[in-house]
N, C-alpha and C positions, 0 to 999 in steps of 0.2 A: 680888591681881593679880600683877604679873611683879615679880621683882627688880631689872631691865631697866628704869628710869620714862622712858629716851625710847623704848621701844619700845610703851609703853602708848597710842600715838595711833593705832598699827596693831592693834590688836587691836579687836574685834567688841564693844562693848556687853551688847546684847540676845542672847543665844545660840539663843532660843528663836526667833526670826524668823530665813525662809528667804532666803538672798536670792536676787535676782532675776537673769537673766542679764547686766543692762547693770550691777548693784552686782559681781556675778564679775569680768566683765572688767575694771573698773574697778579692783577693788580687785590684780587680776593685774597690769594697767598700772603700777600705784604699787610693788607690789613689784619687779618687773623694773627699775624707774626709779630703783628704792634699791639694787639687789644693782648693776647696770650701775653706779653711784656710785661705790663703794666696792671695785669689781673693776678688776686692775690683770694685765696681762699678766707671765707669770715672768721675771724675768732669764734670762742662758745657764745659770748653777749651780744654780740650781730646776730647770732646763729638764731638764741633764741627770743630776740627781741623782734627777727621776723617771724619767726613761729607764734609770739604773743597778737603780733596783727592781723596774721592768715587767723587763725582760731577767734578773734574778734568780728573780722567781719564775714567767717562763714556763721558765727552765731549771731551777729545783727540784720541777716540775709535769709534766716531760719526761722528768726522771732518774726519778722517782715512777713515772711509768706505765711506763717502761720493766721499774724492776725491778718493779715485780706481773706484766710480763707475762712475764718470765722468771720468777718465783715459778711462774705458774700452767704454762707450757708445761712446767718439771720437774717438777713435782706432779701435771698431769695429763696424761701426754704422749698424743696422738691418731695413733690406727694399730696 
């Protein structure tokens, strides 16, 4: 089993049994019901400490294709 033992009441028994569309949603229902639980909106320093990584690597992603495309227009210039 899991190393996890309270998580072992969400896990499936029988593996080899299909289950059914109302055991799906069901069992979506409970998970959602658990993650919603234990889910907690960031502070402002979380907030903007992911905002400081998004804006990092959209501008190391910018500077990247910049210089390949100055690599490629010297190496291959057209005309």
């Amino acid at each position: 089993m899991s190393s996890y033992p309270k998580y072992e009441k969400y896990q499936r028994k029988g593996k080899s049994k299909k289950l059914t569309l109302y055991e799906r949603l069901s069992l979506f229902y409970q998970n959602s019901k658990r993650i919603m639980k234990i889910a907690n909106k960031p502070d402002k320093k979380e907030y903007f400490l992911v905002f400081k990584i998004c804006g990092i690597g959209i501008l190391l992603l910018g500077a990247l294709s910049y210089v390949i495309q100055l690599i490629f227009s010297v190496a291959l210039p057209i005309g």
